[in-house]
N, C-alpha and C positions, 0 to 999 in steps of 0.2 A: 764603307757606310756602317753604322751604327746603329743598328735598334735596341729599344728598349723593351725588354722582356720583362715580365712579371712570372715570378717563378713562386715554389711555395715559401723560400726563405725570404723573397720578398713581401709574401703575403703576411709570416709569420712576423717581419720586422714590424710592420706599416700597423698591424695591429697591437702589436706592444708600445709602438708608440704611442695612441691613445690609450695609452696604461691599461691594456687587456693583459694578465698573465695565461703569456702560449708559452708552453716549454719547448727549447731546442728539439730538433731533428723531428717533428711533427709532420705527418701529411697535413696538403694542405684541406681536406675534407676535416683532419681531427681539431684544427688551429680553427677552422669556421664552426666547430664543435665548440671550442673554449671560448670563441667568443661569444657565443650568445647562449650558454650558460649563465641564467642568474643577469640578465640583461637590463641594467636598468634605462630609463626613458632619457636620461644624457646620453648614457652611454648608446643605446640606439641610434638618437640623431647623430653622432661621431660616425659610427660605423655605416649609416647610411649615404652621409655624404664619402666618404671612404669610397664604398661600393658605387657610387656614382661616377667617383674620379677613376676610380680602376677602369670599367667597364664602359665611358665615357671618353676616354683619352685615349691619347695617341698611341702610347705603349701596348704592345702585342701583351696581350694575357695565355698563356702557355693552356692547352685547353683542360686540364686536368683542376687548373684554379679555376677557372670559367664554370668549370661544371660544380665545384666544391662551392661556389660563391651560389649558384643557382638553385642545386640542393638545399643549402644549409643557410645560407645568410638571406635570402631574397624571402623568404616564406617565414624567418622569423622578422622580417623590416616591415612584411605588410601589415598595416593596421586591421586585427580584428574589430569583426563586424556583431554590435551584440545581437543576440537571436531576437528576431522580432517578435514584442510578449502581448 
């Protein structure tokens, strides 16, 4: 049997493919750093559906990605709310 693992090189791949620059050999806590550096609102909704399909799908997410996605990606995809004036 065969599962599918998401490990941080796959994290770091899957972000480079929507044109994020992650440098090689990254945790995946510092690659969810680079990506949402300088974030723009395409590049969000890319990484947001991303994040859906990771944590969404069938593939085992290794939990150290799990927790680097939850930290770092999830808190910067939520829409702020502006302060009520």
């Amino acid at each position: 049997m065969h599962a599918d693992l998401i490990d941080q090189e796959d994290l770091r791949e899957r972000l480079v493919a929507l044109g994020l620059s992650i440098p090689p050999g990254v945790t995946a806590e510092q690659a969810c750093e680079h990506a949402v550096s300088g974030l723009s609102p395409e590049r969000a909704v890319a990484l947001k559906r991303l994040v859906e399909e990771l944590l969404g799908g069938s593939a085992t997410v290794l939990p150290n990605v799990r927790e680097a996605i939850s930290r770092t990606l999830l808190p910067a995809l939520v829409p702020r709310q502006s302060p009520p004036g």
